[in-house]
C-alpha positions as CSV (number, residue, x, y, z in Angstrom):
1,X,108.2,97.0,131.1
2,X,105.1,95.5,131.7
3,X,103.1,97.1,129.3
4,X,105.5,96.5,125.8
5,X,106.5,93.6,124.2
6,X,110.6,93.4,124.2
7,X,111.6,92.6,120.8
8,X,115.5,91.0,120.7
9,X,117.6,90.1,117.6
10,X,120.1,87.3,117.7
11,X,123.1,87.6,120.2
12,X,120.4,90.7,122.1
13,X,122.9,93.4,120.1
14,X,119.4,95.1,119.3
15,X,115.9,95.4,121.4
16,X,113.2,97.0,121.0
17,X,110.4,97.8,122.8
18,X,107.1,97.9,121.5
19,X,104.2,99.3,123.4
20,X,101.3,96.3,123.7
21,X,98.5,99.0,123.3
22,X,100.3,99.8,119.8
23,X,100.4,96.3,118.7
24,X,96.4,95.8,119.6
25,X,95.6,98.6,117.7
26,X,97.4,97.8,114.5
27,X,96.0,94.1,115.1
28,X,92.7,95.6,114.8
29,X,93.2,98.7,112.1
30,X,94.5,95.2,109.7
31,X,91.7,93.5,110.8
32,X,89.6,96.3,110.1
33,X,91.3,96.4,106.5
34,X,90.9,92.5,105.8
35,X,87.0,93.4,106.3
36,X,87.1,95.7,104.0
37,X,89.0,93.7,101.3
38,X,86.4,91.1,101.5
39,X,83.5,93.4,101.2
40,X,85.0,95.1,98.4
41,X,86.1,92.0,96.9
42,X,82.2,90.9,97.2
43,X,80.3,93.8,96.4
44,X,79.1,95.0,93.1
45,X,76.8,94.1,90.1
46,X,78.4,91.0,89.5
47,X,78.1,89.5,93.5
48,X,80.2,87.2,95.0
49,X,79.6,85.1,98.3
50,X,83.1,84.9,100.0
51,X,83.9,81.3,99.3
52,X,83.9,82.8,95.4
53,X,86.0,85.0,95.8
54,X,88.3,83.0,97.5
55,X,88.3,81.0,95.0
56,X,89.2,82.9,92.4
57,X,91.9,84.4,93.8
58,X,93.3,81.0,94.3
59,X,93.0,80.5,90.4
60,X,89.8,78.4,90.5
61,X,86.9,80.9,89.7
62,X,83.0,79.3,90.1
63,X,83.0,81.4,86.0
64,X,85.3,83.1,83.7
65,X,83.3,86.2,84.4
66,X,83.7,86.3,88.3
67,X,87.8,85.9,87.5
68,X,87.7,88.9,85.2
69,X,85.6,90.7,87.8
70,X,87.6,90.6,90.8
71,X,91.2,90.2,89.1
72,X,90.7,93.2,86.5
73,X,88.8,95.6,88.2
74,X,88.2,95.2,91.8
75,X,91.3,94.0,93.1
76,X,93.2,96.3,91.6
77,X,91.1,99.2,92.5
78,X,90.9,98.3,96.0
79,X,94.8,98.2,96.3
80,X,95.3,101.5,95.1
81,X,93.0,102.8,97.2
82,X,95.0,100.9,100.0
83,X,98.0,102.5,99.0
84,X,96.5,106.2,97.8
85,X,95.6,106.4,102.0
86,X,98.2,105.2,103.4
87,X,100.7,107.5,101.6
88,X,98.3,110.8,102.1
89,X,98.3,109.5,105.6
90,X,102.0,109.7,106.3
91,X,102.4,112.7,103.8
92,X,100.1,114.9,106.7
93,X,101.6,113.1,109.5
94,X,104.9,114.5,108.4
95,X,103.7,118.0,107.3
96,X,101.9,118.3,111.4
97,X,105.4,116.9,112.5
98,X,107.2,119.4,110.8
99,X,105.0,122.1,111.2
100,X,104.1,121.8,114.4
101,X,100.5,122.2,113.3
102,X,97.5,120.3,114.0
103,X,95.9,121.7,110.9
104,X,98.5,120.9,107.9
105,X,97.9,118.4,105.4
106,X,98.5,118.3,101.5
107,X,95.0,119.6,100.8
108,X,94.9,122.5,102.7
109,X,98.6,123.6,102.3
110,X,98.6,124.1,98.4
111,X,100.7,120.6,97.7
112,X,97.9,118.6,96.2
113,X,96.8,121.5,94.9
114,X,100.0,122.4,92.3
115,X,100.1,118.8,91.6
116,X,97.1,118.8,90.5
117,X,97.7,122.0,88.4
118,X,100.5,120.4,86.7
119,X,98.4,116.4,85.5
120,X,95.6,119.2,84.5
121,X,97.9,121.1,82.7
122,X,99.4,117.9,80.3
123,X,95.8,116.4,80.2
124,X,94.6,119.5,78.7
125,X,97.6,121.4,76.7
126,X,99.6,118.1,75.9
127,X,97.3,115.2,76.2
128,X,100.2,113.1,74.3
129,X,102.4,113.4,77.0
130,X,100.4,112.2,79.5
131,X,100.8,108.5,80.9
132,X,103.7,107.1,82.3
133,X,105.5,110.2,83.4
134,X,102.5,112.0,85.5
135,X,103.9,111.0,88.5
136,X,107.0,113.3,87.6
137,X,104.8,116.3,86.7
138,X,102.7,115.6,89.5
139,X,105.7,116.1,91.9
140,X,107.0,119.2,89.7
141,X,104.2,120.7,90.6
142,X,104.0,119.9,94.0
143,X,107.4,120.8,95.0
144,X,107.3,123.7,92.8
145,X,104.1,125.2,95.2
146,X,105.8,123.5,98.2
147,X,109.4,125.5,97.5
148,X,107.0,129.0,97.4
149,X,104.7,128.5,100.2
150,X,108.3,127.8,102.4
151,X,109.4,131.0,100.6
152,X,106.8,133.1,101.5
153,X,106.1,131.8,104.9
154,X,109.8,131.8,106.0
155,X,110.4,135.7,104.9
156,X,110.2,136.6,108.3
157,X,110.8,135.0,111.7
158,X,108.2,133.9,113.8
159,X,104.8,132.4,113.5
160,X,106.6,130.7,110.8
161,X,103.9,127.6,111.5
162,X,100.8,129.3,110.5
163,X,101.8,131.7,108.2
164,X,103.1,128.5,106.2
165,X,98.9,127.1,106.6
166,X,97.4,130.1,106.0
167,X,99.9,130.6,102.4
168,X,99.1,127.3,101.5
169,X,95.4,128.0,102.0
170,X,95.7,130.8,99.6
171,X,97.8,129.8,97.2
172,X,95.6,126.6,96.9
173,X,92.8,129.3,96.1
174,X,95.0,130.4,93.4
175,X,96.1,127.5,92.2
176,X,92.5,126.2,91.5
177,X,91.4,129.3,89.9
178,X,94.1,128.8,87.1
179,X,92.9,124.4,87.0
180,X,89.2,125.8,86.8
181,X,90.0,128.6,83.9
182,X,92.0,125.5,82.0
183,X,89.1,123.3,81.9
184,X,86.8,126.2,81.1
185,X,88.9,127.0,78.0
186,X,89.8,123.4,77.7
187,X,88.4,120.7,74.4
188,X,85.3,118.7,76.0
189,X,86.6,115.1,76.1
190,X,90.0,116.6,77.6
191,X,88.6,118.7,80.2
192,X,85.8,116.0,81.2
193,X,88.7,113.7,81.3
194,X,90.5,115.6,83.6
195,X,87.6,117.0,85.7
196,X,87.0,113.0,86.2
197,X,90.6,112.6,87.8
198,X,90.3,115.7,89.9
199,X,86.9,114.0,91.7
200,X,89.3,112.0,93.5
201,X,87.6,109.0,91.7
202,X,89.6,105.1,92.0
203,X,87.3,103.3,89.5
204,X,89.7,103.6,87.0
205,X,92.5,102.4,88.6
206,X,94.5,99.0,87.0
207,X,97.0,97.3,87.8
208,X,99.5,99.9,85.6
209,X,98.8,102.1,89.0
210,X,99.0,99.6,91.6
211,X,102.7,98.6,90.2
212,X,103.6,102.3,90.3
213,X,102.8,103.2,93.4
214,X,104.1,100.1,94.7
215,X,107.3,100.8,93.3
216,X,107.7,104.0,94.7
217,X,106.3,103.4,97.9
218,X,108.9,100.5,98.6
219,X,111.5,103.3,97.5
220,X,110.4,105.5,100.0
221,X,110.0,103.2,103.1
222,X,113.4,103.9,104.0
223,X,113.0,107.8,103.7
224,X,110.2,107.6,105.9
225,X,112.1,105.4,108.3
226,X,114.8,108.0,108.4
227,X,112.6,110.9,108.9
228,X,111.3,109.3,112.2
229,X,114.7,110.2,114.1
230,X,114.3,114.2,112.9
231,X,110.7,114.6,113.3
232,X,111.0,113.7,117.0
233,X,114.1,116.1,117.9
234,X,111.9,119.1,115.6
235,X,109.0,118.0,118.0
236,X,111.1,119.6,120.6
237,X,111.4,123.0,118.8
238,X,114.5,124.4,116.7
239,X,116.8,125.3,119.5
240,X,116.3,121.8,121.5
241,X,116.9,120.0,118.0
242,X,119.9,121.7,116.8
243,X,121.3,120.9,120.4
244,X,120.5,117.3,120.1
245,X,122.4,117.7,116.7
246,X,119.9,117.8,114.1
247,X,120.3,120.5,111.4
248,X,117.3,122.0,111.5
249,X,116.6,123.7,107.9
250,X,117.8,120.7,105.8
251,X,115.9,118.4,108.0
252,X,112.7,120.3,107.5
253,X,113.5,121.0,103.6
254,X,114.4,117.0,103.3
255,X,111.2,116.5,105.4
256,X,109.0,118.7,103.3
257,X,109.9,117.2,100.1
258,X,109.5,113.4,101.3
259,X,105.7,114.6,101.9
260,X,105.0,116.3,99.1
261,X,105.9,113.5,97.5
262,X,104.4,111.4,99.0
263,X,101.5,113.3,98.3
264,X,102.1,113.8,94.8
265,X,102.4,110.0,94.4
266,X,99.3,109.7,95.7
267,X,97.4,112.3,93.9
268,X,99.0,111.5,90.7
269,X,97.4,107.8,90.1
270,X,93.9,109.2,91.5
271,X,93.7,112.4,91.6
272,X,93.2,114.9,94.7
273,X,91.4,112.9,98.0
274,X,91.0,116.1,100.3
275,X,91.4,115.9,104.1
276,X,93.1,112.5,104.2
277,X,96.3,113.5,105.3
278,X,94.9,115.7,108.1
279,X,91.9,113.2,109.7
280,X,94.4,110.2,109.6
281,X,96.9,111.4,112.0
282,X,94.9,112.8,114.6
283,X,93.0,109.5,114.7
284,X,95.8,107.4,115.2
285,X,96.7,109.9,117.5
286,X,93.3,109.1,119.7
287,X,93.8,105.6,119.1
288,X,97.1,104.8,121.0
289,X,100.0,107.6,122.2
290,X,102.4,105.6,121.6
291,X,106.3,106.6,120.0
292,X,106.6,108.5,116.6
293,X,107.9,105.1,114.9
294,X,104.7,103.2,115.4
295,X,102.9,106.5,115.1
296,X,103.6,106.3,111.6
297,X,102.1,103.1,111.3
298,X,98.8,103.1,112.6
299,X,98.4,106.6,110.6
300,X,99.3,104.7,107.4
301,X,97.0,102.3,108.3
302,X,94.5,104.6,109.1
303,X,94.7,105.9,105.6
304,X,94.7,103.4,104.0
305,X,91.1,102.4,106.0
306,X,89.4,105.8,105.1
307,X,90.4,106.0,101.5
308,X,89.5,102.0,101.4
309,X,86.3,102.3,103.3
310,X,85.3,105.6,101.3
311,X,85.7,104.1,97.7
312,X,83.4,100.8,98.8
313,X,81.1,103.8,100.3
314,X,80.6,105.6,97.3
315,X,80.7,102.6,95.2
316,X,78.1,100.5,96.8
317,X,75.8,103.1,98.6
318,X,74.1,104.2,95.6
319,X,75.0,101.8,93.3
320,X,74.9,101.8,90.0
321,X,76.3,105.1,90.5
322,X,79.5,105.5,92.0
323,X,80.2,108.7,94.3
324,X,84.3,109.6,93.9
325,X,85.8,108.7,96.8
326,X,87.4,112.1,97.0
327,X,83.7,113.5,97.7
328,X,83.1,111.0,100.7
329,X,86.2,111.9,102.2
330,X,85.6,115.5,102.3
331,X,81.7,115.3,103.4
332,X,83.6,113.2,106.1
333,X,86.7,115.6,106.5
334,X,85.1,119.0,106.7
335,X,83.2,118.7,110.3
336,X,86.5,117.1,111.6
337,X,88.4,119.7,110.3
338,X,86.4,122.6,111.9
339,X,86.4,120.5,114.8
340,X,89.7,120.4,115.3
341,X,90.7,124.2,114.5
342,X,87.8,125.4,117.1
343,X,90.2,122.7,119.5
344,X,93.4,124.5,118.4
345,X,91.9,128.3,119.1
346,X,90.6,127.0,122.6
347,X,94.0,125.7,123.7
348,X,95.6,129.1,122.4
349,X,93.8,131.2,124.0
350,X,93.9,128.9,127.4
């Protein structure tokens, strides 16, 4: 194979191929990210040149100040936004795999939506229980609205795949209907707490979320490792996947749940970041076809650039003031969303 790079392990009991066009473009998506990283790192209204700020994150700082800048509030809040896109990113990629749908993602299906619902719903009602354990009510409430959209949508048999986007679309409506009355009946400094986290917003991030979504995204590497081999028979339909001995409703009920919590994850150190999880896969998609492995990859990476790229957007565009990053990813994610279901109704009806 000319065109992939044959990986070996010792003795050759394992190779693997890897397409060349896959490796350039993750070459260039970390590139892309190491830009990003030293921008960030640099911008602000404390300024640092680049040797600075490599040298205070070598443990020599030009000033006390500048190691207290980048060490306590900007590197942490760039990794979580690293992290934030790369785990909406694979959360969507797994929902279209599942699905079958260009158009699902954990914004549009209802899943960030109920997560939401439930950090809203501790902030407000129980504001001493919030903390450590809102990633738990974060995916409560995601699985919770994940478990009743499947309900609903698999009631009947066929056009299972959009019925299950167009119930996550409404119940999402619902959903923030009940979050909106809650803050409307809310105490001030709890809702406008809570209406801060549901911009989408990183700038309070810390390290206290960067070692929890660490955590749990190590745990679920090997989840979304597994999911790789049942996401490409499902890509085949039911029938062909059962035959090349998948069970087909676990797999998409094990599937279902690894996204939504990876979503939940996400959503629950920085609130809701619409249209992530859909944008991120169709352009790793255009970048490379390539197989569903690496696929996973450069859509992780992907995410991880937009929700990256958007905080240092809305953080240094009209600085002092700081757009949510959640609000530059939708300005951005709206046209490509509309672009891509007038693409979807002109291949149906072709």
């Amino acid at each position: 194979m000319n065109d992939a790079l044959i990986l070996r392990s010792a003795g050759e009991r394992i190779a693997l191929a890897v397409p060349i066009k896959g490796l350039l473009a993750v070459s260039g998506l970390s590139a892309v990210i190491l830009g990003i990283v030293a921008i960030s790192l640099m911008s602000g209204s404390y300024p640092l040149d680049l040797p600075g700020v490599w040298a205070t994150l070598t443990g020599v700082p030009p000033e006390e100040t500048a190691s207290t800048v980048v060490w306590q509030f900007r590197f942490p809040r760039l990794l979580a936004a690293l992290l934030v896109g790369a785990l909406l990113g694979l959360s969507g990629a797994i929902l279209q795999n599942v699905t079958l749908n260009p158009l699902a993602d954990p914004s549009l299906v209802g899943v960030s939506q109920g997560a939401s619902l439930a950090v809203v719903a501790i902030i407000v009602a129980f504001p001493g229980a919030d903390g450590p354990l809102r990633p738990l009510y974060a995916f409560g409430g995601a699985l919770v609205v994940a478990a009743i959209i499947q309900w609903i949508a698999m009631k009947r048999a066929g056009g299972a795949t959009m019925r299950f986007i167009l119930t996550g679309i409404g119940i999402a409506a619902f959903i923030s209907a009940i979050t909106s009355a809650m803050l409307t009946y809310g105490q001030v400094d709890q809702a406008l707490s809570a209406l801060g986290w549901l911009a989408g917003s990183i700038h309070a991030a810390g390290w206290g979320e960067v070692r929890m979504l660490s955590l749990l995204t190590v745990l679920l590497v090997p989840a979304v490792i597994w999911a790789v081999g049942p996401m490409r028979a499902l890509r085949f339909g039911p029938d062909m996947a059962t035959g090349l001995g998948v069970a087909v409703r676990p797999a998409r009920i094990i599937l279902i749940t690894l996204a939504v919590a990876l979503a939940a994850i996400a959503v629950s150190a920085v609130g809701p970041l619409g249209f992530v999880g859909l944008i991120a896969p169709h352009l790793a998609r255009r970048l490379v076809h390539t197989g569903l492995g690496l696929q996973l990859v450069l859509t992780g990476l992907v995410g991880a650039v937009m929700v990256s790229g958007a905080d240092l957007i809305g953080r240094a565009l009209f600085a002092p003031v700081q757009i949510p990053a959640g609000i530059v990813t939708a300005l951005v994610g709206v046209p490509v969303f509309v672009m891509v279901l007038l693409r979807s109704q002109t291949r149906t009806q072709l």
